[in-house]
C-alpha positions as CSV (number, residue, x, y, z in Angstrom):
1,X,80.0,146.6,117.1
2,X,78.5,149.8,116.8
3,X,74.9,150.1,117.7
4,X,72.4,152.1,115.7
5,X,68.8,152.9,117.2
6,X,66.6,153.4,114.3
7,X,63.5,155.3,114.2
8,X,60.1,153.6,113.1
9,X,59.9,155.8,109.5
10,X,62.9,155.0,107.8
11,X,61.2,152.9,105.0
12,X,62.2,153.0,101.8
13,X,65.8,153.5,102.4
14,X,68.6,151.6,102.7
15,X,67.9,151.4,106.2
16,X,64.7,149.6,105.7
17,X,65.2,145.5,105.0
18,X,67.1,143.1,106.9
19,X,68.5,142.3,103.9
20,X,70.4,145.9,103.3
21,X,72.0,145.9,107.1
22,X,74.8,143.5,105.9
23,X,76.9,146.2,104.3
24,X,76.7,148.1,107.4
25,X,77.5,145.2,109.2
26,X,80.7,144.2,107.3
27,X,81.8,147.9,108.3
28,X,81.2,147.9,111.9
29,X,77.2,148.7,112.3
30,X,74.4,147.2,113.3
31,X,70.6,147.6,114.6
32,X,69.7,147.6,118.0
33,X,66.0,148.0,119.7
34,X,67.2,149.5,122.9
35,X,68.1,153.2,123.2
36,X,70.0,153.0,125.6
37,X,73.2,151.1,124.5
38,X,72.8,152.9,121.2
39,X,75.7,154.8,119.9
40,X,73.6,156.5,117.2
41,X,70.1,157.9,116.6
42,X,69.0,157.5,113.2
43,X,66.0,158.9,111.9
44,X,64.3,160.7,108.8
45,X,63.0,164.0,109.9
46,X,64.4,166.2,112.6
47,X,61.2,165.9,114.8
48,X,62.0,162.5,115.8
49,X,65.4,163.3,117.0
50,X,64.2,166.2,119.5
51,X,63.1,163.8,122.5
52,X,66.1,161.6,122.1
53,X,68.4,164.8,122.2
54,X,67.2,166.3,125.3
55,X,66.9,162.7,126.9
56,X,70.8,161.6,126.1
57,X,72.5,165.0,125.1
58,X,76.3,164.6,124.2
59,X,76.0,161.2,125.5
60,X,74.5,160.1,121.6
61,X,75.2,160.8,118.1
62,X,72.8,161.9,116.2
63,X,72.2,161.5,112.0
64,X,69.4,162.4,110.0
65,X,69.1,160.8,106.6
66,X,66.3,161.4,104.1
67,X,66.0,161.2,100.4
68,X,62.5,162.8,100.6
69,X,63.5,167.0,99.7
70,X,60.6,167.9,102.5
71,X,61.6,165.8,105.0
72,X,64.6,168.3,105.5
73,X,65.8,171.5,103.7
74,X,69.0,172.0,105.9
75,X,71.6,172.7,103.3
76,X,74.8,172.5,105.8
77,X,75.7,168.6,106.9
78,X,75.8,169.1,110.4
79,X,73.2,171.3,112.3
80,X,72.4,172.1,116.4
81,X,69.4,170.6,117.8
82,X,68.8,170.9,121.6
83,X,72.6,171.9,122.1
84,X,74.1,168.7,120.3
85,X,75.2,168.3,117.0
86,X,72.7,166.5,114.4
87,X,74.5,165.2,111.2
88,X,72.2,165.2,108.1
89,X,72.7,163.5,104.8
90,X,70.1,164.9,102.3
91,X,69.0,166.1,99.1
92,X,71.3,169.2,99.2
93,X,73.9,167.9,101.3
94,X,74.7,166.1,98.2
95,X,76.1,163.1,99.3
96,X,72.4,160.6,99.0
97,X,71.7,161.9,95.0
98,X,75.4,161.5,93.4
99,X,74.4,161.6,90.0
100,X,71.3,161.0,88.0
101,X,70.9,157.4,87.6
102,X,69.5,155.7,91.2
103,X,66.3,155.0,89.4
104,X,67.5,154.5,85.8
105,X,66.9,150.3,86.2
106,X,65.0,148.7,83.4
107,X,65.9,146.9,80.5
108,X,67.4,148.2,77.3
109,X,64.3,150.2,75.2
110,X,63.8,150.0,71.6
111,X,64.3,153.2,70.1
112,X,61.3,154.5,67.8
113,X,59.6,155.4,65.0
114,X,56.3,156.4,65.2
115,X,54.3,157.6,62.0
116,X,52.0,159.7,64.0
117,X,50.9,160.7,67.6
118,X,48.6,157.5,67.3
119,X,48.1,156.3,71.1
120,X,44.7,156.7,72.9
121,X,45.5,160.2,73.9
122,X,47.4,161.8,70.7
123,X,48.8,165.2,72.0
124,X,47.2,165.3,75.3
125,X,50.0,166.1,78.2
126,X,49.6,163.6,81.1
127,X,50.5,164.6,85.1
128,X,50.5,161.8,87.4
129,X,51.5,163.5,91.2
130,X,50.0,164.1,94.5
131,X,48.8,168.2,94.6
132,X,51.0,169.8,97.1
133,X,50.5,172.9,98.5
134,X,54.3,173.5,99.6
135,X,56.3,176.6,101.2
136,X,58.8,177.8,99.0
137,X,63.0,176.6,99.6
138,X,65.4,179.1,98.9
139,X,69.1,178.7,98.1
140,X,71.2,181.5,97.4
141,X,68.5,183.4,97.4
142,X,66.6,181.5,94.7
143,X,63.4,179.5,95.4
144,X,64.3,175.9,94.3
145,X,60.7,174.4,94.8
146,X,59.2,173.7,91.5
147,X,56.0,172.3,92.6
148,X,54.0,175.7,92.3
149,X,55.3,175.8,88.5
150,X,54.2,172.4,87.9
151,X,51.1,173.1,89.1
152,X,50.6,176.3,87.4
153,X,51.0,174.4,84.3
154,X,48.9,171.5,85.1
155,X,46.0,173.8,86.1
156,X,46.0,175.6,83.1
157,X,46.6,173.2,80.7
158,X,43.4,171.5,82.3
159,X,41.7,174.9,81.6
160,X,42.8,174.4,78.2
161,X,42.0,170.9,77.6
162,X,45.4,170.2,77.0
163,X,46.6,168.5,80.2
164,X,45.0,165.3,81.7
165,X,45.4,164.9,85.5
166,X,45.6,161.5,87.7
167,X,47.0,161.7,91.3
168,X,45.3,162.5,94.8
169,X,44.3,166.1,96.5
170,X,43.4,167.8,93.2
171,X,40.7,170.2,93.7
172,X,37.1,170.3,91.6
173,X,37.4,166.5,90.4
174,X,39.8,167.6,88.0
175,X,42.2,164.2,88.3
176,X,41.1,161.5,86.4
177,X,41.7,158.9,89.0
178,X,44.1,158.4,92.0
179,X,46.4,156.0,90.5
180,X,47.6,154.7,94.3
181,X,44.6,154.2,95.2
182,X,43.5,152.9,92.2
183,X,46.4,150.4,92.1
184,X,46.0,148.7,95.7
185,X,41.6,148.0,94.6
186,X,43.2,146.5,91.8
187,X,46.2,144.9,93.2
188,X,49.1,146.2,91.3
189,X,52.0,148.1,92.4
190,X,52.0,151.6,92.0
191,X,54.7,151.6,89.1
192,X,52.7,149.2,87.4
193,X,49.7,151.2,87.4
194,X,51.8,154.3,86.3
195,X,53.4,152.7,83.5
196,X,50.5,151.5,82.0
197,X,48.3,154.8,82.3
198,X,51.4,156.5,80.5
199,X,51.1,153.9,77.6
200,X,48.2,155.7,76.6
201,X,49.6,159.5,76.1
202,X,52.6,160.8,73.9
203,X,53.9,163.7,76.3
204,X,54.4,163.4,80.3
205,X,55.0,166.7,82.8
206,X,57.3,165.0,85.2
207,X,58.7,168.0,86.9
208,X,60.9,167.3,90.6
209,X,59.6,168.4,93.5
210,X,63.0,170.5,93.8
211,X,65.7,171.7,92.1
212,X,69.4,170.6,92.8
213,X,72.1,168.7,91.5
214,X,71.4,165.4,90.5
215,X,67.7,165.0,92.5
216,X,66.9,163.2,89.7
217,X,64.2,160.5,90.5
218,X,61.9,158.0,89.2
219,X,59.9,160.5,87.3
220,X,61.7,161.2,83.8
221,X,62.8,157.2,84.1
222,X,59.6,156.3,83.6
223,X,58.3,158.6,81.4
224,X,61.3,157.5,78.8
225,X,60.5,153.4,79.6
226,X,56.8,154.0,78.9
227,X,57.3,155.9,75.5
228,X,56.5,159.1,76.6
229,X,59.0,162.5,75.7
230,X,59.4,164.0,79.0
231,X,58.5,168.2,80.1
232,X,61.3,168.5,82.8
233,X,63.1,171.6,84.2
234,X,66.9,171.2,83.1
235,X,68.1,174.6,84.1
236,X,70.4,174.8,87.4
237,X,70.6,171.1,87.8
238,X,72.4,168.1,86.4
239,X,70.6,166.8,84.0
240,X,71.9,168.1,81.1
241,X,75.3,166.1,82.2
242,X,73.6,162.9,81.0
243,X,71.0,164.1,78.4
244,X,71.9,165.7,75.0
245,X,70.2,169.1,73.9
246,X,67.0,168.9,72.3
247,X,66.2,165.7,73.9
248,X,63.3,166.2,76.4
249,X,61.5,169.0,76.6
250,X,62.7,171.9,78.9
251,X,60.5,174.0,80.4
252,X,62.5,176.6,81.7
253,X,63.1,177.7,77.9
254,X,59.8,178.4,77.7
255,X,58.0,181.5,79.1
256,X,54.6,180.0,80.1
257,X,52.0,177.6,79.8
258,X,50.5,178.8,76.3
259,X,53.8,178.8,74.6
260,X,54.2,175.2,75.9
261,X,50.8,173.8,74.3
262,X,51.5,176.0,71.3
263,X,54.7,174.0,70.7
264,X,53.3,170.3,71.5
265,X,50.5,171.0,69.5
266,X,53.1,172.0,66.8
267,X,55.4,169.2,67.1
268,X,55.5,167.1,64.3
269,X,55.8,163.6,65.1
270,X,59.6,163.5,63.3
271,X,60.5,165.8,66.1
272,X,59.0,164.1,68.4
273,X,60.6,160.6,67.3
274,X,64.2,162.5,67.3
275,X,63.5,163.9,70.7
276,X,62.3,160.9,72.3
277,X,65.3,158.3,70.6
278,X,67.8,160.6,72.4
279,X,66.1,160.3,75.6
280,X,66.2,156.4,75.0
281,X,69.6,156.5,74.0
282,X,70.6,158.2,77.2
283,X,68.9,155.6,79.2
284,X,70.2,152.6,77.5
285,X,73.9,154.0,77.8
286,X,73.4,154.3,81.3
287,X,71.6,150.9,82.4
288,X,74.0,148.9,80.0
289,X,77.2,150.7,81.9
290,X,75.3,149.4,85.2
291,X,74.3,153.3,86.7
292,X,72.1,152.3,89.2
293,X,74.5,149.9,90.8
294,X,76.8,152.5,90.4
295,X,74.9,155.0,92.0
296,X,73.4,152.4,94.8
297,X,77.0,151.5,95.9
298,X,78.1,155.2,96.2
299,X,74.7,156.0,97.9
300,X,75.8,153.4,101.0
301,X,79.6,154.0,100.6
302,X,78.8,157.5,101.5
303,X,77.0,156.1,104.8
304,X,79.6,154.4,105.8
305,X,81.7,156.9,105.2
306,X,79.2,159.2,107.4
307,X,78.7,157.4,110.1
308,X,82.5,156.2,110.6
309,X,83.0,160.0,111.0
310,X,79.9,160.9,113.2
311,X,81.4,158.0,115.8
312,X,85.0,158.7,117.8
313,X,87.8,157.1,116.0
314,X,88.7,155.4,119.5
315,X,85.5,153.5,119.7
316,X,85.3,152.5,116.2
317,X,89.1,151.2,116.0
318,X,88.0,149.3,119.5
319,X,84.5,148.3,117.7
320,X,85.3,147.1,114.2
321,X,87.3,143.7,113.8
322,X,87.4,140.7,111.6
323,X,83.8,141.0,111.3
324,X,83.6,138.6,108.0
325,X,83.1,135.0,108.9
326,X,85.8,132.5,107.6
327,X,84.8,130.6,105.2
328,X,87.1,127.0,104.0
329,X,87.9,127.6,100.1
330,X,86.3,124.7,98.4
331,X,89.2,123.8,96.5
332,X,89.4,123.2,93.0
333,X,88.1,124.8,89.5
334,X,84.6,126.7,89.6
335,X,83.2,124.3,86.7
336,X,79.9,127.4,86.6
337,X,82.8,129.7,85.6
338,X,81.6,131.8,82.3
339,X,79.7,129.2,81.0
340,X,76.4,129.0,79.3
341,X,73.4,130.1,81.2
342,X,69.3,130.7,80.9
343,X,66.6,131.2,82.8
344,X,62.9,131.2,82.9
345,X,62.1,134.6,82.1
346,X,63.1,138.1,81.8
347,X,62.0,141.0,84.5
348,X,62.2,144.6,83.6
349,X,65.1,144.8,85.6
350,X,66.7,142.4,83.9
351,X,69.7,143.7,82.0
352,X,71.7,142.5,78.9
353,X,73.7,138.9,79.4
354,X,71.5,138.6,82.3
355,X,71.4,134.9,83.3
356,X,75.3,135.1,82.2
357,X,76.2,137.2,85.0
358,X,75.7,134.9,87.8
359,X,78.8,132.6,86.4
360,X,81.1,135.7,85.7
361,X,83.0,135.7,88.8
362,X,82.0,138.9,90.1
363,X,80.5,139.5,93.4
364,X,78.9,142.4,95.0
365,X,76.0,141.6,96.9
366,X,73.8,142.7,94.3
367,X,71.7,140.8,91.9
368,X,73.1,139.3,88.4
369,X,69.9,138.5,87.2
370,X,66.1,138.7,87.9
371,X,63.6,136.6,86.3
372,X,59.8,137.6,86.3
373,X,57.6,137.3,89.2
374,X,56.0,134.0,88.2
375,X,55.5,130.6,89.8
376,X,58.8,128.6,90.7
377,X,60.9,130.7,89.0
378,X,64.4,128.8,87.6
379,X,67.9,129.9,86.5
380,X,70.4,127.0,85.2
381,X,74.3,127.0,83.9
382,X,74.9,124.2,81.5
383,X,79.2,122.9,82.6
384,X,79.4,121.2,79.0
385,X,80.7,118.2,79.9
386,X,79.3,115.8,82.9
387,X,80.8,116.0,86.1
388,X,80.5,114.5,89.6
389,X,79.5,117.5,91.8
390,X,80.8,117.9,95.4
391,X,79.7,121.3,96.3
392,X,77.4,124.0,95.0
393,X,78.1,127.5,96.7
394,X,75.0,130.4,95.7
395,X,75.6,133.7,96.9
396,X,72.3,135.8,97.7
397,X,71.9,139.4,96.7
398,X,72.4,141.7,100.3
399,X,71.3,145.0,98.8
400,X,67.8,143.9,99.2
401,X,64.7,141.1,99.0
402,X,67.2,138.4,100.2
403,X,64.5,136.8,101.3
404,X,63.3,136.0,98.6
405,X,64.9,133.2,97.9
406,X,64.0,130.9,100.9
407,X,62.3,128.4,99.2
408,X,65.5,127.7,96.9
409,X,65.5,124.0,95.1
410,X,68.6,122.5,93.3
411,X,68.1,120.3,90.9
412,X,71.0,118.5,88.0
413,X,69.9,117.2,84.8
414,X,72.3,115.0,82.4
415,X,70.2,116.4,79.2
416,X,68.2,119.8,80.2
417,X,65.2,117.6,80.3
418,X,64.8,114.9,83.0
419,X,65.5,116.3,86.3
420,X,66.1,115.4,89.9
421,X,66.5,117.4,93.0
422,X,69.1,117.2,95.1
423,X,68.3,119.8,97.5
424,X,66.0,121.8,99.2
425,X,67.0,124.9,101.5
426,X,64.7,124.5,104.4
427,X,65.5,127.7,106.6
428,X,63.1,130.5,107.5
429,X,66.2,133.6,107.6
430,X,67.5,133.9,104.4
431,X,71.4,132.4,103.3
432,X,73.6,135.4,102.9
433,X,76.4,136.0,100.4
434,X,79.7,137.8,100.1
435,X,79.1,138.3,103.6
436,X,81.0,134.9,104.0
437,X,77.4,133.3,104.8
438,X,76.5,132.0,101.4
439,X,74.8,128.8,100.5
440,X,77.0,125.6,100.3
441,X,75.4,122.6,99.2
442,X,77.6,119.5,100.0
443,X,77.4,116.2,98.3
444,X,78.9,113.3,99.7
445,X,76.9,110.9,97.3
446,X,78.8,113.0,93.9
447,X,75.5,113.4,91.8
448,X,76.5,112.9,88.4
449,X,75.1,116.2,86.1
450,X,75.9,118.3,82.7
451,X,73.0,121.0,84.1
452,X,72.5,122.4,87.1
453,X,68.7,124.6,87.8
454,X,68.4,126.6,90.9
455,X,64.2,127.0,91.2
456,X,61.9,128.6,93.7
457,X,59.2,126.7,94.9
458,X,56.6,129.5,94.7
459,X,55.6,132.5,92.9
460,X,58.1,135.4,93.1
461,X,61.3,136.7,92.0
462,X,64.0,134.5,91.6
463,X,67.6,137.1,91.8
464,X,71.1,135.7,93.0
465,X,74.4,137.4,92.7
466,X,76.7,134.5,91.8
467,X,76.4,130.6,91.6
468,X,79.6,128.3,91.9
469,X,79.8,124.8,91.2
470,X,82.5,122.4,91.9
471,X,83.4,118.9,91.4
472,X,85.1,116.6,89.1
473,X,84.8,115.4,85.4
474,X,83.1,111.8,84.8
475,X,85.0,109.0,84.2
């Protein structure tokens, strides 16, 4: 087994969870909490890695991985630090951001049609960020920060009157509120806080922080869910790959500020339905075609795919082996196969079919459904007949929040109304999945059922990837 030493900052990546380490373990990888029997450093920003490099030298690997543009502007994959090679994966090594839908994930959107610019804020232009005072980045000779443009507009909109400011480090009280700080008084998430002060406005300046192919993050996402038509910069990126001319509007085709305002305060609300519908549309193509699994699974195929050529090939052939567990094959027909399924509520992530997914045969470590966050959240598959059950196999999402799913209850009902358990999963680590460590539920007793429930016994998210059943039909 490989051994990676991670360092402390490498949250929010795929790095982060327990759950998310068991796609580099199937390939070889795992974590370990002593340097010295490490094979690799991993770490965010290149000021971690300098002690390590002139502690171990040649004697380590080194890989720096960030999705944060900031955190490193190296634009070649592998760099010298401290006479050893330092492998980066990055925004602009383009191999993190493969194309422009890792945060396109929310359920299908109503297209609209608004008779006028009727929310709280009419025609008011809404900035939610952090003010950064950033040095420029230059590629090619062309500064690919767009931060100071950003802020050019948002100051003089606020000038103007026609931009309203919420975020933290703003000078002269000019921001409304700081909606992070605002959202942990109130105990909310951050998104949740974001979404709802968009609600209130029509237009949203949701510039990136840089320019480059397919950076493409949360930002114009959640402009689009909220209702609100996007101000991006489209020019020498990817975007336009994905979106449809006059769709959002681009602020590199304007020349400034002024001519901006001129042309939202213009807008008549016709254009602004058209504009906004084919933003919608371009989100709801790319969540019902799955593009954030899509882009998720590339994002850690191209880790693997990394680190399998930062390490020597002699070690690795001599490191990776049967690494799956065997598994006995429970024999028989998968009565859960493709039939019907509900379940207690839909999450913004939820996606169309979404309790159908879990009986559709197809596994991939990621999650089929996701109900709300609510107390004991349930999903159920109705077998249409009754059966005697042997075996019930669940298989836990791996890509992340496996854990969730520790307090998992099974219970069988013979008319979707009076139910019994049959089982309660008692462990604190969390079951695992296509790893070959899923759940199997064994029933020497046969429990007689037509409906099986799978049911947390708290209040949280209840996600799977795939739920089998086995057993035999009634007498």
């Amino acid at each position: 087994m490989i051994k990676i030493y991670r360092a402390s900052e490498m949250k929010s990546s795929p790095f982060d969870k327990t759950a998310d380490h068991n796609f580099l373990y199937e390939n070889g990888f795992s974590f370990t909490e002593n340097p010295q029997e490490c094979h690799i450093f991993l770490a965010c920003q290149m000021e971690s890695l300098v002690s390590v490099a002139k502690m171990f030298g040649s004697q380590k690997k080194y890989l720096l991985w960030t999705h944060e543009p900031r955190n490193d502007t190296n634009f070649e994959d592998k760099v010298n630090l401290e006479n050893v090679d330092v492998h980066v994966m990055n925004v602009y090594t383009g191999n993190i951001y493969v194309n422009n839908y890792k945060y396109c994930e929310f359920p299908q959107l109503e297209l609209v049609n608004y008779h006028n610019f009727s929310r709280p804020k009419g025609k008011s232009i809404v900035i939610l960020a952090r003010n950064k005072r950033l040095r420029p980045v230059f590629n090619k000779g062309q500064n690919i920060d767009l931060t100071h443009i950003r802020n050019e507009i948002a100051f003089a909109g606020y000038g103007l009157g026609k931009i309203e400011v919420y975020g933290s480090n703003w000078p002269d009280n000019i921001a409304i509120e700081d909606s992070i700080r605002v959202a942990k008084q109130i105990g909310c998430s951050w998104i949740d806080r974001k979404l709802e002060l968009l609600k209130q406005y029509h237009f949203n300046l949701c510039f990136e922080n840089t320019n480059y192919p397919y950076y493409c993050t949360e930002k114009i996402w959640q402009a689009i869910q909220s209702g609100c038509l996007p101000i991006y910069w489209g020019k020498s990126n990817a975007i336009y790959k994905d979106f449809p001319p006059n769709s959002f509007l681009d602020y590199s085709n304007f020349d400034s500020p002024s001519v901006l305002f001129d042309y939202v305060e213009k807008m008549h609300i016709h254009e602004f339905n058209d504009r906004l519908n084919l933003c919608i549309g371009t989100a709801n193509r790319i969540t019902a075609n799955n593009g954030y699994l899509e882009a998720s699974s590339q994002e850690k195929n191209n880790i693997i795919n990394k680190l399998k050529l930062i390490i020597d090939k002699q070690v690795l052939v001599d490191n990776v082996s049967s690494l799956k567990p065997e598994i006995y094959e429970p024999g028989g027909t998968n009565l859960a196969l493709n039939k019907p399924a509900k379940q207690s509520s839909l999450s913004r992530w939820s996606r169309g079919n979404d309790p159908q997914r879990a009986v559709n045969s197809v596994k991939n470590g990621m999650y089929s459904f996701c109900t709300s966050r609510e107390m004991k959240p349930w999903w159920e598959v109705d077998l249409e007949s009754v059966y005697e059950l042997r075996e019930i196999r669940v298989f836990n999402r791996l890509d992340n929040y496996s854990e969730r799913a520790c307090t998992l209850r099974i219970f069988i009902s013979s008319n979707d109304r009076d139910w019994e358990e049959i089982y309660v999963y008692s462990k604190k680590e969390p079951f695992g999945g296509i790893d070959g460590k899923p759940l199997i539920a064994e029933f020497s007793s046969l429990p007689v059922a037509r409906y099986v429930r799978l049911q947390l016994n708290e209040i949280n998210y209840l996600h799977l990837d795939e739920v089998e059943v086995y057993g035999s039909l009634k007498n």
